[in-house]
N, C-alpha and C positions, 0 to 999 in steps of 0.2 A: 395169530400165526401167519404164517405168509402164507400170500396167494399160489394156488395152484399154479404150473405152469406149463406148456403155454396157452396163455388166453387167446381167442379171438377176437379181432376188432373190425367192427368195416368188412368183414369177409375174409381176413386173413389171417393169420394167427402171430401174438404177441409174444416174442421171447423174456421173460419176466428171470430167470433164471438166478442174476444174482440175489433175490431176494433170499433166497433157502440157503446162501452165504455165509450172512449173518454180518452184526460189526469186525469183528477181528481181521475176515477174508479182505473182508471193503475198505477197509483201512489201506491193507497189503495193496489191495490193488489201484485204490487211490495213490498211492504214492505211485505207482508205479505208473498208471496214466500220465498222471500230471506230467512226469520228468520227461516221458516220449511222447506226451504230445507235442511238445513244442521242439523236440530234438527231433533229426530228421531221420530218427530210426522207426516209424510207425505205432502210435498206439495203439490202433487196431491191432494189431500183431502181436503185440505185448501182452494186450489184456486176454487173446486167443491164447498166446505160449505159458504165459506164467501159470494159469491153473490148468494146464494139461500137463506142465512140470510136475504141480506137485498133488496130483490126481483131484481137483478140484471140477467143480461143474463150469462150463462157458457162460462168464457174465449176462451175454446175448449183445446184442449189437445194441437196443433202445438206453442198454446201461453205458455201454460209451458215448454211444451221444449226445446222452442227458450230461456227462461229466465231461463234456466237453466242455459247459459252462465255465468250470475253475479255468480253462488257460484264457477265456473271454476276462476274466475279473484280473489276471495275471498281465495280459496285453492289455489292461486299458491302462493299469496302473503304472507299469512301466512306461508306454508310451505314452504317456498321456499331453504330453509336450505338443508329439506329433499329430497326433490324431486332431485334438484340438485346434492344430495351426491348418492342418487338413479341410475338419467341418468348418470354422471360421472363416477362411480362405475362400472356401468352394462359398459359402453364401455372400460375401463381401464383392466376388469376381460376379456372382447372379445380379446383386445389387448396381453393381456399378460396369455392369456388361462387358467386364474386362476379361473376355475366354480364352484368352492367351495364354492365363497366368498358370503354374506351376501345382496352385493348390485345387485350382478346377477341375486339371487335366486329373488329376490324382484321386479325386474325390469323384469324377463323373467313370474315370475308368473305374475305379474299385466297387463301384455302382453295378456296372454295363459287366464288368470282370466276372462279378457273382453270380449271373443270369445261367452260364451254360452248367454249373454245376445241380445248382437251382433246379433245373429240369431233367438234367439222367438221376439226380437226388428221388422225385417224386414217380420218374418212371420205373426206376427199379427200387422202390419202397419196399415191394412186396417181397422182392425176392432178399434184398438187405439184412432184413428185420424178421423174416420166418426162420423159426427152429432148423437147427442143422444146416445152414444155407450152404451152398454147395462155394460161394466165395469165402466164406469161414475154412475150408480146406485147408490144412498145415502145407499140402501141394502146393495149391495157391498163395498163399501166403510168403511161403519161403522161394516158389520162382517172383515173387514181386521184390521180395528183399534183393535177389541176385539181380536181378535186369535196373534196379536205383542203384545199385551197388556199383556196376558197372559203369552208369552214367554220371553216376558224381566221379568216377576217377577219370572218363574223359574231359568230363568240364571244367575237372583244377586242371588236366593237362593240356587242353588244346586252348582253354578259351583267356585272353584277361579279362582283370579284373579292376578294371580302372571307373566306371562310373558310379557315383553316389546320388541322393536324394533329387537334388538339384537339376538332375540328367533325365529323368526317368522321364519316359513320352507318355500317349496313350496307347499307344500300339505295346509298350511295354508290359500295360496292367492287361490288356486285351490276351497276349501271349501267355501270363503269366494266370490269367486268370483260368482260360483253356488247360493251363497245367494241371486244375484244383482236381477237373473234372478223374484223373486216373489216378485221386486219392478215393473213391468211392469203391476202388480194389484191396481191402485188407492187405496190409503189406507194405504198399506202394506208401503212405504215408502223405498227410498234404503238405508239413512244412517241408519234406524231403523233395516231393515233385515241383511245388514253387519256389524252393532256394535253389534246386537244380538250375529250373530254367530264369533264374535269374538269373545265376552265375553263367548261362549259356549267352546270354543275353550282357556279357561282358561289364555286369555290374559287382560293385567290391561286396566282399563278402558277408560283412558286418550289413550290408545297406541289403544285400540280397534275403537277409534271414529278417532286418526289421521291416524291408516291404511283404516279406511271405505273412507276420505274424499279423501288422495292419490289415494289408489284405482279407486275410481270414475271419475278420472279426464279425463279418455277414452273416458269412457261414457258418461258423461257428456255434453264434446264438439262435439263429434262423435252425440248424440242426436239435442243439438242446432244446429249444421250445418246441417242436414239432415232437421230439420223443417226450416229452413231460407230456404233451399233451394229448397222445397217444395214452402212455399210462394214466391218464387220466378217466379218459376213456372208458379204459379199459376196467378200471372200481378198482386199481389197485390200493392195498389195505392201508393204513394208517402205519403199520409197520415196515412196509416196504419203503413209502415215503421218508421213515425216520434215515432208513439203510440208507438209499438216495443220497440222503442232505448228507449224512456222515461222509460217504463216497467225494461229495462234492468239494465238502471244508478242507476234507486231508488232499487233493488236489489239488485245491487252489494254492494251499499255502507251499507244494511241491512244486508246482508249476511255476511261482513267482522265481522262485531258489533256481530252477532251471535257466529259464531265461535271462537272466542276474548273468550265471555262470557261463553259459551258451556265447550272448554280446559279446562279454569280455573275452571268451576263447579265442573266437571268428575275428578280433582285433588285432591278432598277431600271427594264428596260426589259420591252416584251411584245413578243409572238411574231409579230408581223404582218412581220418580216424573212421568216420561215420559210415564211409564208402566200405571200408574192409571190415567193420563190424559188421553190416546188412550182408556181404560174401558169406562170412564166415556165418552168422544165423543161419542165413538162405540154406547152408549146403546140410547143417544141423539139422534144420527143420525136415526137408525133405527125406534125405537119410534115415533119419529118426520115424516119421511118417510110414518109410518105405519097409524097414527094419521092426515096428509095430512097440519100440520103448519109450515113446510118444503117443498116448493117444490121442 
């Protein structure tokens, strides 16, 4: 049977939530992760609204971020091109003391990029990861959707979009990495606040969404292993770990189909779809919240 919940770990308490789920719920919501974590509409918010839609229990936060892993397996696969030309680069440029090059800069920033998130990550654990967290608020949530909502429609409007791969500094991955930090607000979304300031950062749009997802891949796995290893911690059962892994496979294999889909969109069209979906959520959600046909 699944564990009670919530446990406590370390002094704090574990939101274990999806386990009492079950497969069919995890399934649902795997899909649904996978496709928003990598679309810059928030999975956190996703995996927050879909089971309040359909009176379902809140995953908990330690269940998104363990299934963050699928969009890690999804970006390496897709890019594996780059990433590989990235780490290769970055040790070829060590070896032969060449810090000038292109793959350094990219590989030391995406490094140094991951650090600030790294640390409000570990300083607000406790308040993340406990039951009911007052950032799990549909309030919250849905003024985050409106305020990226907003910013992506100034960013296709004021900003061009003319640099690619090739362009990108370290002051670039430095900016951008500082963006990660106000995905750690349900809502707010990390590919959504990194492809933003990319695109603020007058880079083309396709190059802004596959530097957000490289980027990420720190963070990412650095998150899902820190929440495995909480539940681990924590004795969670044999069963919950099976729910987990199911969560994880029906993501990945959603995630990849996203990002497939996503590249190719962001190659002809821009992202102002995404901006006025997160509006129109945003005003949903809150409404909803405020009106109590939302719980």
């Amino acid at each position: 049977m699944a564990l009670a919940c919530p446990i406590p770990v370390h002094g704090h308490l574990i939101d274990c939530g999806f386990v009492d789920l079950g497969y069919f719920k995890i399934i649902i919501l795997g899909i649904v992760q996978g496709i928003t974590e990598l679309l810059p509409i928030s999975s956190t918010a996703h995996l927050r609204i879909v089971p309040a839609f359909l009176g379902w229990q809140d995953p908990g936060t330690p269940f998104t971020g363990a299934v963050q892993l699928a969009s890690f397996f999804a970006v390496m696969i897709y890019f594996r091109t780059e990433i590989w030309n990235i780490f290769s680069g970055t040790l070829k440029s060590i070896k032969t003391r060449n810090f000038s090059s292109t793959e350094f800069r990219l590989g030391v920033g995406i490094i140094i990029g991951t650090i600030p998130v790294g640390v409000m990550g570990l300083l607000l654990k406790s308040t993340l990861n406990s039951p009911n967290s007052p950032l799990r608020s549909l309030y919250v949530i849905g003024a985050a959707c409106i305020f990226m909502g907003a910013l992506f429609i100034i960013a296709e409007k004021v900003c061009k979009h003319e640099r690619d791969f090739k362009r990108l500094t370290f002051k670039d991955c430095m900016i951008v990495g500082l963006a990660q930090v106000a995905a750690l607000i349900p809502g707010v979304s990390r590919s959504g606040a990194t492809i933003t300031a990319g695109l603020f950062l007058g880079l083309k749009r396709e190059t802004a969404a596959a530097f957000s997802f490289i980027l990420g891949v720190p963070v990412i796995v650095a998150a899902g292993l820190k929440q495995i290893h909480e539940m681990h911690n924590a004795g969670l059962s044999a069963y919950g770990w099976s729910v987990l892994t199911v969560g994880i496979i029906t993501a990945s294999i959603a995630a990849f189909l996203a990002v497939f889909g996503l590249m190719k969109y962001l190659e002809k069209r821009s992202t102002l779809i995404f901006a006025w979906y997160r509006l129109i959520l945003g005003f949903i959600l809150i409404l909803g919240a405020g009106f109590n046909f939302i719980q």
